[in-house]
SEDO-897237 format. One record per residue (C-alpha): residue number from 1; residue in one letter; x, y, z. Coordinates in nm, 4 decimals. Example, Ala and Ser with C-alpha at 12.3 -4.5 7.8 and 13.67 -1.06 7.14 Angstrom:
FIZA,1,a,1.2300,-0.4500,0.7800
FIZA,2,s,1.3670,-0.1060,0.7140
This chain:
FIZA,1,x,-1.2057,3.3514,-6.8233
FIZA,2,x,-1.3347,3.3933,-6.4887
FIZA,3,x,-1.4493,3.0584,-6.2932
FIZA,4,x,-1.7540,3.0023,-6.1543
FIZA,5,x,-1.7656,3.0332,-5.7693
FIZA,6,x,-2.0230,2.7878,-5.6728
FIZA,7,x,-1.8622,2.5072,-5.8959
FIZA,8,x,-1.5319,2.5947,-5.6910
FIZA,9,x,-1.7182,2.5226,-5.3930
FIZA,10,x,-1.9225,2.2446,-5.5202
FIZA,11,x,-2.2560,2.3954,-5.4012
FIZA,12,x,-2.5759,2.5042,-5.5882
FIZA,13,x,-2.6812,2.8571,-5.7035
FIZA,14,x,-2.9666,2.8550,-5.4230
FIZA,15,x,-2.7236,2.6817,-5.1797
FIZA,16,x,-2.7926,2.8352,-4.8068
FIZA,17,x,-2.5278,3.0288,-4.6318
FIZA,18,x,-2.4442,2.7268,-4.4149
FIZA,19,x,-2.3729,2.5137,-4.6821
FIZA,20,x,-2.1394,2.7339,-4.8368
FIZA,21,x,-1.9629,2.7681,-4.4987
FIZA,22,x,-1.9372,2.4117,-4.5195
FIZA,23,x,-1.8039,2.3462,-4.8339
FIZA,24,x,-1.5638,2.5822,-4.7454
FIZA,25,x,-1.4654,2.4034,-4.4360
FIZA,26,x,-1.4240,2.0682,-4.6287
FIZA,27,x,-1.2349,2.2242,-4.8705
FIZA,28,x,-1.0016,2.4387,-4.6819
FIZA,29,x,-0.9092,2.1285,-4.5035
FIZA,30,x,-0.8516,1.8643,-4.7785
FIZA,31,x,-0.6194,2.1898,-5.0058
FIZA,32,x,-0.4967,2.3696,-4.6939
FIZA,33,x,-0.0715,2.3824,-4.8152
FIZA,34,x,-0.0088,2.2808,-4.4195
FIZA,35,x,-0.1859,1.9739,-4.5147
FIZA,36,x,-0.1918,1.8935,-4.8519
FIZA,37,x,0.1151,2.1211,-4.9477
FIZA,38,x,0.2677,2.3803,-5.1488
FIZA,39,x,0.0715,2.2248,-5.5142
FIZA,40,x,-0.2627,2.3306,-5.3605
FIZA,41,x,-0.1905,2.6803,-5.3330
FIZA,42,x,-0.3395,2.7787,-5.6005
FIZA,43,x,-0.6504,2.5624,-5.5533
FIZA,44,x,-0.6694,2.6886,-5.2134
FIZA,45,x,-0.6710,3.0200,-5.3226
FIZA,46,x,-0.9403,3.0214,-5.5806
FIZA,47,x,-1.1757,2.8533,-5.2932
FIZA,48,x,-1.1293,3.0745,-5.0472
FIZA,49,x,-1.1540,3.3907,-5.2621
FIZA,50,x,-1.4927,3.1666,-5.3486
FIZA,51,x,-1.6417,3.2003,-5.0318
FIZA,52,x,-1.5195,3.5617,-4.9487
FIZA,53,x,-1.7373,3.6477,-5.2029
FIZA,54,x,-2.0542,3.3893,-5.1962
FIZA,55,x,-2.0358,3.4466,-4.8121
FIZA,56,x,-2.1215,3.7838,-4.8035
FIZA,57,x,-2.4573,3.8539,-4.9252
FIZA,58,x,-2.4037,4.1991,-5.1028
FIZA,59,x,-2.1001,4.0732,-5.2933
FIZA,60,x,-2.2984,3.7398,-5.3606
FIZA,61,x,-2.5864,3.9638,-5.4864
FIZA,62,x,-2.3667,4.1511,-5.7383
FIZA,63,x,-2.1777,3.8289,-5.8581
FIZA,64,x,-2.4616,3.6748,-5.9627
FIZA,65,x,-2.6286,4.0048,-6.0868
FIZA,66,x,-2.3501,3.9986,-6.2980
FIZA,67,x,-2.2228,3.6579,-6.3368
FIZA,68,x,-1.8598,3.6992,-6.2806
FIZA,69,x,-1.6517,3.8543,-6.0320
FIZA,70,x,-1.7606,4.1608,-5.9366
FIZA,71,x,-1.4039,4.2848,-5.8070
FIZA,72,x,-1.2535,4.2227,-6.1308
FIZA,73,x,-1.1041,3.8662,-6.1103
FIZA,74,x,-0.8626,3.6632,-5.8533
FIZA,75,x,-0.6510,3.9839,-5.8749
FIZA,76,x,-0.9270,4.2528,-5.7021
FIZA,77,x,-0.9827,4.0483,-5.4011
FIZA,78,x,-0.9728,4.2417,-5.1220
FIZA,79,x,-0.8227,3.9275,-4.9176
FIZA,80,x,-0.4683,3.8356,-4.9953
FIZA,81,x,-0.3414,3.4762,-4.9251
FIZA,82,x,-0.1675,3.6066,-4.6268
FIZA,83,x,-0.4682,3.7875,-4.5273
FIZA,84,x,-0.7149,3.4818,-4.5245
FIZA,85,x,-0.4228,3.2498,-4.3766
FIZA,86,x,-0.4105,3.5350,-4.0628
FIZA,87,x,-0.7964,3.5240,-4.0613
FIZA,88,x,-0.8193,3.1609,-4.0397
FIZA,89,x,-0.4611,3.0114,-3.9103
FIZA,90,x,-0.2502,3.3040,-3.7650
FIZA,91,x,-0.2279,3.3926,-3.4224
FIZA,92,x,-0.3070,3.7706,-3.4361
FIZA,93,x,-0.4632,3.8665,-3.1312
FIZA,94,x,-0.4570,3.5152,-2.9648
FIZA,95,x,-0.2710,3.4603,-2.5990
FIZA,96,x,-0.0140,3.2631,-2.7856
FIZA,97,x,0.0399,2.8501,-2.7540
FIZA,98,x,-0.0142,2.7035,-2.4520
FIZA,99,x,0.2640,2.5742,-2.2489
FIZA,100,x,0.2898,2.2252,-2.1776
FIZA,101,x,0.4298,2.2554,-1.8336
FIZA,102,x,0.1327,2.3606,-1.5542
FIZA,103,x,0.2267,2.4065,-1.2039
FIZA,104,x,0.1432,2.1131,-0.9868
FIZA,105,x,-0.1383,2.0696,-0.7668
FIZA,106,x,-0.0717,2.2213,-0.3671
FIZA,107,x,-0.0804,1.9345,-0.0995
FIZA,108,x,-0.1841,1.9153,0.2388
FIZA,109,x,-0.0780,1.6478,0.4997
FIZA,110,x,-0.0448,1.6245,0.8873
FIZA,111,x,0.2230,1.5755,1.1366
FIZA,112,x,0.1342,1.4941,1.4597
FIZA,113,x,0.3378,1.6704,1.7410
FIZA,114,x,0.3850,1.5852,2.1238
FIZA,115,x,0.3956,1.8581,2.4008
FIZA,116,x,0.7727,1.8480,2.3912
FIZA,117,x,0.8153,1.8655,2.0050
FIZA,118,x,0.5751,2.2014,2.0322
FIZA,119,x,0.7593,2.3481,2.3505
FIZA,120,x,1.1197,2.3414,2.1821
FIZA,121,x,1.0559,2.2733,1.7796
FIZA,122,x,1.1292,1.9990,1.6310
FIZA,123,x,1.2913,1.8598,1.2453
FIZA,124,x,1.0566,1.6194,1.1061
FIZA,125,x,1.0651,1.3955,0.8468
FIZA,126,x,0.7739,1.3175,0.6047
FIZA,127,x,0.6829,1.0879,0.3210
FIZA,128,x,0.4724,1.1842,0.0422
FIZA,129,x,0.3011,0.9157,-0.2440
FIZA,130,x,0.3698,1.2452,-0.4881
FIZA,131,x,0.4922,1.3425,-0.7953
FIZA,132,x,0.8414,1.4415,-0.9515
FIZA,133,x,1.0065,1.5464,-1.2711
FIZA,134,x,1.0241,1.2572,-1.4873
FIZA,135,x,1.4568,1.1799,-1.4932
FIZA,136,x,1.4721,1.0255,-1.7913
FIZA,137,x,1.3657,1.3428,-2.0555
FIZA,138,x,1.3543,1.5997,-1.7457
FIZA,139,x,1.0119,1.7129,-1.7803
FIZA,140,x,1.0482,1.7530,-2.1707
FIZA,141,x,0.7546,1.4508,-2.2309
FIZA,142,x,1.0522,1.3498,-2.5332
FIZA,143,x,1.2479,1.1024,-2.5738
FIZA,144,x,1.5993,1.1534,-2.4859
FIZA,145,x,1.7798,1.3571,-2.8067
FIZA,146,x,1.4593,1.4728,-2.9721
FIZA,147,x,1.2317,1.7469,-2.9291
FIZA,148,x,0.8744,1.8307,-3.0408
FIZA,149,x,0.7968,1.9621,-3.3510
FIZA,150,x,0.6026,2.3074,-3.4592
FIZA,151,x,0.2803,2.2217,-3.5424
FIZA,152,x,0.1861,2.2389,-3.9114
FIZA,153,x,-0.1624,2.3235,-3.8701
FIZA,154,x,-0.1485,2.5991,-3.7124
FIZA,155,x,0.2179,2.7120,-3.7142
FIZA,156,x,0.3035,2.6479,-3.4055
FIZA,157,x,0.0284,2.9086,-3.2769
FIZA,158,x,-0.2295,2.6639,-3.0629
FIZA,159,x,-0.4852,2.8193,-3.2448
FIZA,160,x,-0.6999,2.8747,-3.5491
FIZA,161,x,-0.9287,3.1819,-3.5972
FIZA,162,x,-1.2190,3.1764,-3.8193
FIZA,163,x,-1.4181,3.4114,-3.9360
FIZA,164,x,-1.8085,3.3594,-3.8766
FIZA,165,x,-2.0733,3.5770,-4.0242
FIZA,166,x,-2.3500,3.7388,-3.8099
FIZA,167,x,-2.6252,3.9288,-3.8258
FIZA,168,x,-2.3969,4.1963,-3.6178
FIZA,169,x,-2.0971,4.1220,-3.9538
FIZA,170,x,-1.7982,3.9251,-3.9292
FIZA,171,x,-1.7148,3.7872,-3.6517
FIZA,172,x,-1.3556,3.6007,-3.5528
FIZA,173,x,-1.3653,3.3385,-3.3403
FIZA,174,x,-1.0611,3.1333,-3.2055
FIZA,175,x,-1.0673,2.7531,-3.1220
FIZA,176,x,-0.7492,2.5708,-2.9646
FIZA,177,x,-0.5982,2.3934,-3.2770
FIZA,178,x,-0.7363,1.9917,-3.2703
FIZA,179,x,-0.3795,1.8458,-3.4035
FIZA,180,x,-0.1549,1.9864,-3.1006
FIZA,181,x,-0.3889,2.0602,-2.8630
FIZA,182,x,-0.3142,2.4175,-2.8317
FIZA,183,x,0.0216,2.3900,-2.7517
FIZA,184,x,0.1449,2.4571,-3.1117
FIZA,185,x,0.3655,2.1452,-3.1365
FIZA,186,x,0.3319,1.8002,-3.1640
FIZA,187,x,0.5722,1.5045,-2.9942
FIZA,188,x,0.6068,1.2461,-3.2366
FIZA,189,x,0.9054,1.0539,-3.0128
FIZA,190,x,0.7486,1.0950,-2.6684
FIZA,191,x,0.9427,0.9729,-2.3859
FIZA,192,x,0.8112,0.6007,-2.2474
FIZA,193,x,0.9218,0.6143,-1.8851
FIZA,194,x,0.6437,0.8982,-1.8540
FIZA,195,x,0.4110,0.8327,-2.1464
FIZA,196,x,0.4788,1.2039,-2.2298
FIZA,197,x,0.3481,1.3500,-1.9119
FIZA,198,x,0.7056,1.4816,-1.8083
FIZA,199,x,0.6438,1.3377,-1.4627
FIZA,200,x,0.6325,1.0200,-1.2397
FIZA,201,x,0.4527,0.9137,-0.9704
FIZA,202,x,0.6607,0.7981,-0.6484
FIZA,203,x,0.7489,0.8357,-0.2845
FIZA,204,x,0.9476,1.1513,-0.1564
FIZA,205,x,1.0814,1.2203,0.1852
FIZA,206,x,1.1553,1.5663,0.2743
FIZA,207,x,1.2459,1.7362,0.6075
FIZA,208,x,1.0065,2.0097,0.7842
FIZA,209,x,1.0772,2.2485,1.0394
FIZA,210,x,0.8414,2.2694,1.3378
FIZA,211,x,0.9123,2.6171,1.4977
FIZA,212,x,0.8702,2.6460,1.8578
FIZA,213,x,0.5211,2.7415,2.0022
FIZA,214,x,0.3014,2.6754,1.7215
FIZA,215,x,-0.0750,2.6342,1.7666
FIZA,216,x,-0.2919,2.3230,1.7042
FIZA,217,x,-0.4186,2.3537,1.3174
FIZA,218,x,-0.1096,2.5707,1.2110
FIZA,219,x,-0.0350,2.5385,0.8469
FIZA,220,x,0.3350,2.5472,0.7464
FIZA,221,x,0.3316,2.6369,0.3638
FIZA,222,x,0.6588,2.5058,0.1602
FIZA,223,x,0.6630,2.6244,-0.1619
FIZA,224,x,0.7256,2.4380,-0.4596
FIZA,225,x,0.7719,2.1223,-0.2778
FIZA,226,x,0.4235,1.9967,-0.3861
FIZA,227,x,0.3699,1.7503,-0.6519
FIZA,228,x,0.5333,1.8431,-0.9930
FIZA,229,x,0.2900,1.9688,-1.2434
FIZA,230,x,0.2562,1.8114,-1.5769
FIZA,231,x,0.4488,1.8054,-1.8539
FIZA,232,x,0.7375,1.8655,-1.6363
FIZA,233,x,0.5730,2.1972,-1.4901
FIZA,234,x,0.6511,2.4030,-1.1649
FIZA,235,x,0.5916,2.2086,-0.8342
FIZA,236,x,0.2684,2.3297,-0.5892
FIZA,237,x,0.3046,2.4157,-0.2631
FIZA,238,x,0.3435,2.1542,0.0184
FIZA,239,x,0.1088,2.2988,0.3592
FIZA,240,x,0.1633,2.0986,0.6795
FIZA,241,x,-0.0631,2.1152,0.9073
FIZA,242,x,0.0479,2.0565,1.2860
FIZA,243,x,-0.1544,1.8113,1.5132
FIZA,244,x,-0.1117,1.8880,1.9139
FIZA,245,x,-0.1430,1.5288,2.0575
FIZA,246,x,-0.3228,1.5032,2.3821
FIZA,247,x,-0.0696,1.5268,2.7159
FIZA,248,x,-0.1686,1.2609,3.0085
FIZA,249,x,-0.0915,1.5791,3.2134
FIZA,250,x,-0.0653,1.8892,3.1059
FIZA,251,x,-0.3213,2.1178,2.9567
FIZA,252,x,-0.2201,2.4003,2.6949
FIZA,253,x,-0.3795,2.7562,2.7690
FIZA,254,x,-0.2447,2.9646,2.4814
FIZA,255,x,0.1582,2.9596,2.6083
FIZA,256,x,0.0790,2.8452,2.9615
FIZA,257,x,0.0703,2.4453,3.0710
FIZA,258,x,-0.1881,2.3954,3.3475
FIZA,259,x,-0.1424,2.0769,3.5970
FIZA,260,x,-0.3579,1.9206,3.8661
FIZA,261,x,-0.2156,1.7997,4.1243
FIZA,262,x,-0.4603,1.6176,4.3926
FIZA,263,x,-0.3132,1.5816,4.7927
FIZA,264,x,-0.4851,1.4926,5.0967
FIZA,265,x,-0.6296,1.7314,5.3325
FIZA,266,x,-0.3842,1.6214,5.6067
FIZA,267,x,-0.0669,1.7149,5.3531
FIZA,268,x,-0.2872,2.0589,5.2719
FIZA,269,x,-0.3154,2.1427,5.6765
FIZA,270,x,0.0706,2.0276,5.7457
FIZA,271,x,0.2473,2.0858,5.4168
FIZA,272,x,0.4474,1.9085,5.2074
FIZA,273,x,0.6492,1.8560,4.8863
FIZA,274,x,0.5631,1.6908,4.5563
FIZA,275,x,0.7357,1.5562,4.2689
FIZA,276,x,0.6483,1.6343,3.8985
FIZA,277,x,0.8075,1.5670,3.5835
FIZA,278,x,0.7726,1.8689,3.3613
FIZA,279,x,0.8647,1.9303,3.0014
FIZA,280,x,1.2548,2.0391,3.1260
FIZA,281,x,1.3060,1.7430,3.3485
FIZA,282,x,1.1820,1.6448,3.7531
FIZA,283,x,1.1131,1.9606,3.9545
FIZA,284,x,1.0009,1.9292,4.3615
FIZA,285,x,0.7228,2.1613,4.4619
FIZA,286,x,0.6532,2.3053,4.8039
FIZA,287,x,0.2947,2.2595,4.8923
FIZA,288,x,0.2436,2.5668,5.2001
FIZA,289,x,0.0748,2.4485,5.5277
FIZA,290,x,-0.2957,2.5785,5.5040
FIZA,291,x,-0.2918,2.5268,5.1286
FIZA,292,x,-0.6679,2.5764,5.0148
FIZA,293,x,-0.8392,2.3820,4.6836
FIZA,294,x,-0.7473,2.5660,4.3887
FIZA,295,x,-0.4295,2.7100,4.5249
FIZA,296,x,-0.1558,2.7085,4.2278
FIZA,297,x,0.2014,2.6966,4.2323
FIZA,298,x,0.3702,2.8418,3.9562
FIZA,299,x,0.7283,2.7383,3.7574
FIZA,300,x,0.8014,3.0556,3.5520
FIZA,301,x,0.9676,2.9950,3.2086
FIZA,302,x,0.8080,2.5993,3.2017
FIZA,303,x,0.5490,2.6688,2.9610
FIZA,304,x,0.5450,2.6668,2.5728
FIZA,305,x,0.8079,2.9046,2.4366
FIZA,306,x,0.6311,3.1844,2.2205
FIZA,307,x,0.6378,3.1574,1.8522
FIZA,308,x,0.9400,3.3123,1.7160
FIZA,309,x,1.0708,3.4424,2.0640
FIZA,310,x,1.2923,3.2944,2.3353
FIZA,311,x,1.0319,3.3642,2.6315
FIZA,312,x,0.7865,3.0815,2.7747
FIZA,313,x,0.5218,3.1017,2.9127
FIZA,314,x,0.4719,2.9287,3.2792
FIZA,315,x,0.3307,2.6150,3.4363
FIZA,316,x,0.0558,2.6519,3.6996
FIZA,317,x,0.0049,2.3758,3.9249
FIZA,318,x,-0.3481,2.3976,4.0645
FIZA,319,x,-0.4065,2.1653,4.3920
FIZA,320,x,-0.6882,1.9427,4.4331
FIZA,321,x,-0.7398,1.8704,4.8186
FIZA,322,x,-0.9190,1.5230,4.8698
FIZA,323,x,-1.1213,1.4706,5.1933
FIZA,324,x,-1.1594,1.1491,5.2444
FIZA,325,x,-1.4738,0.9862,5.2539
FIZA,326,x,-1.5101,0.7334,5.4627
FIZA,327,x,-1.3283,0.7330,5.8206
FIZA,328,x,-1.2828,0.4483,6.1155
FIZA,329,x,-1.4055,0.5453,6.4190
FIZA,330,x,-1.0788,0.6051,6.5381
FIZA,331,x,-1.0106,0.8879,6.2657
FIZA,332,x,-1.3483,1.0634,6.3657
FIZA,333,x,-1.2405,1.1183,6.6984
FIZA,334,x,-0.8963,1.2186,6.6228
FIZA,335,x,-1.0855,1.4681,6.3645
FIZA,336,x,-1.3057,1.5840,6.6649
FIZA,337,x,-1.0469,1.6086,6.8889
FIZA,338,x,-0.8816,1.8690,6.6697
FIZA,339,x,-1.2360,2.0235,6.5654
FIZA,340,x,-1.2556,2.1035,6.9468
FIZA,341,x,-0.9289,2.1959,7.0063
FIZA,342,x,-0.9810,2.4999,6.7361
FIZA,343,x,-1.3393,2.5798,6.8579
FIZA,344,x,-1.5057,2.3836,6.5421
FIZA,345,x,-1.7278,2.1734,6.6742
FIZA,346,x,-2.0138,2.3458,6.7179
FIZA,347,x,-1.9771,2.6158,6.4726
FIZA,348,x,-2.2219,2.8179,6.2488
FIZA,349,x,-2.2044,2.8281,5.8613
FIZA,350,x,-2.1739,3.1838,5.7709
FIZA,351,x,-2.2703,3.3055,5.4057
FIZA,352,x,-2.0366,3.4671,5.2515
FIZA,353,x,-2.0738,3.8160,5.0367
FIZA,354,x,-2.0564,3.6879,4.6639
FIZA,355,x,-1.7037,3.8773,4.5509
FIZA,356,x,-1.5360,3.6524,4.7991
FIZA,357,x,-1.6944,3.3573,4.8671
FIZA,358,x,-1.5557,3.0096,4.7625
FIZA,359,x,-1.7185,2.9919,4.4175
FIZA,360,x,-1.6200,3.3631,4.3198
FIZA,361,x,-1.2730,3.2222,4.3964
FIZA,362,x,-1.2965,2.9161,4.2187
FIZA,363,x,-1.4243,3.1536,3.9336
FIZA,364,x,-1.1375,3.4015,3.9118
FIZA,365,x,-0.9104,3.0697,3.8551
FIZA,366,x,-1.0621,2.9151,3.6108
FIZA,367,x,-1.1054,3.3365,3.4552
FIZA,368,x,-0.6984,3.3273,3.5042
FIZA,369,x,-0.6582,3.0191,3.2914
């Protein structure tokens, strides 16, 4: 004798299609053999061939046209066990579990670099508050000698697919599984030192190399030397980003250092020599007799080397001639003595054409920069 399908379900003749989805639901949770186990199989069965047919309105017309099972009994069902337990548990066409272990987050930090460090390179060490692969279950989130278990509720697929009916027909829909999160197994010993998150928080030093020549705001990417990811996942990449401090006297133009160097007039008329400490140690300069403002001395090869090369660029000393400002009477007439002496003191200011004149000069050096 053939059952009736709405007392299976528990639901009214004139019950809606939502409450029969329901009742389903309920049921196929509470007699599901995952849950309940292997005695409900048979219960289980008998509900969900229930709804296969009360759920679809042509095969709920003819059942109660005809007040029995229009396919003949259990045995016509067009839906196996198997079948409905792919439809509604089984991972056909799903992605598969996900995995526990994520890659890490990347990282940035600075290093700040003096002229010196960025000339030559430099091996630099840095701490980072980060985090690493917990030691005690090595990422596994278990305690040490156990492992975590398939889920039950899903078979260890992260998923469950049901199938929804539409006005465009049946429609499967997949929804991570609620009792292992979508990673198809469940850790019932996890491990305490990370409370299951397969990593710890601490500090890390690790070593950096600063190649020759690089730029203010360069980025040095390490990879996988980021923070561990969790559940014991792959590390992120660690980017460094370089910081040029500020020289008290040199100036960086690209490879090129730049100096200024300020004399007095009376050195600039007779000559001289100057001392300056440069980035390979003190070098003596010979300042020309005659030497005009803006005149530059250059050391070849004193510069920043080039990124990746063994050439540097130069340094260019640029001279800054001081006239002084205030004289004793004395100085004035020694100054006029020598302005008659070369025919200067009663001269005539003549403009210059404007390639050649003092600022077009004072242009092309700060163009040569």
């Amino acid at each position: 004798m053939n059952e009736d399908y709405y007392e299976i379900l528990g639901v009214s003749r004139d019950a809606s299609a939502d409450e029969i989805k329901k009742a389903y639901r309920k049921l196929s949770r509470k007699l599901h053999p995952d849950i309940a186990g292997k005695e409900t199989e048979e219960e289980f069965k008998k509900v969900t061939v229930a709804y296969d047919t009360l759920s679809n309105p042509e095969k709920r017309r003819a059942y109660d046209m005809g007040g029995a099972n229009p396919l003949g009994g259990m045995g016509g069902s067009p839906f196996g066990f198997g079948d409905i337990f792919e439809t509604f548990f089984g991972a056909a066409g799903y992605g598969g579990p996900t995995p526990r272990g994520r890659r890490g987050k990347d990282m940035l930090t600075a290093v700040e670099l003096n002229l010196n460090e960025i000339a030559f390179g430099v091996e630099k060490e840095l701490t980072l508050d980060t985090y690493i692969r917990c030691g005690t279950c090595n990422g596994s989130c278990c305690a040490p000698g156990t492992a975590p278990k398939t889920c039950t509720a899903c078979n260890g697929a992260g998923a469950v697919r049901m199938q929804q009916r539409t006005i465009l027909g049946n429609v499967m829909t997949t929804a991570p599984c609620h009792t292992c999160e979508g990673y198809g197994n469940v850790i019932t010993t996890p491990c305490v030192d990370c409370n299951a998150n397969g990593r710890v928080r601490t500090k890390r030093n690790i070593k950096v190399d600063i190649p020759a020549g690089v730029e203010n705001g360069t980025r040095i990417r390490l990879t996988n030397q980021a923070e561990v990811g969790p559940g014991g996942g792959p590390a992120g990449d660690l980017y460094v980003e370089v910081r040029e401090q500020r020289h008290p006297v040199f100036t960086r133009f690209g490879n090129d250092l730049v100096a200024t160097v300020t004399i007095p007039f009376t050195a600039a008329v007779l000559g001289t020599q100057i001392n300056l400490e440069t980035l390979d140690g003190p070098r003596t300069l010979t300042v020309e007799s005659g030497a005009q403002p803006f005149d530059e001395i250059v050391l070849p090869s004193h510069g920043i080397t080039y990124l990746h090369r063994a050439t540097r660029g130069d340094l260019k000393v640029k001279l800054n001639i001081e006239t002084p400002r205030h004289l004793s009477e004395e100085e004035k007439e020694l100054v006029r003595q020598l302005a008659k002496l070369r025919g200067e003191d009663n001269f005539e200011a003549t403009p210059e054409h404007a390639s050649s004149g003092f600022f077009a000069t004072l242009k092309e050096k700060f163009a040569n920069l």
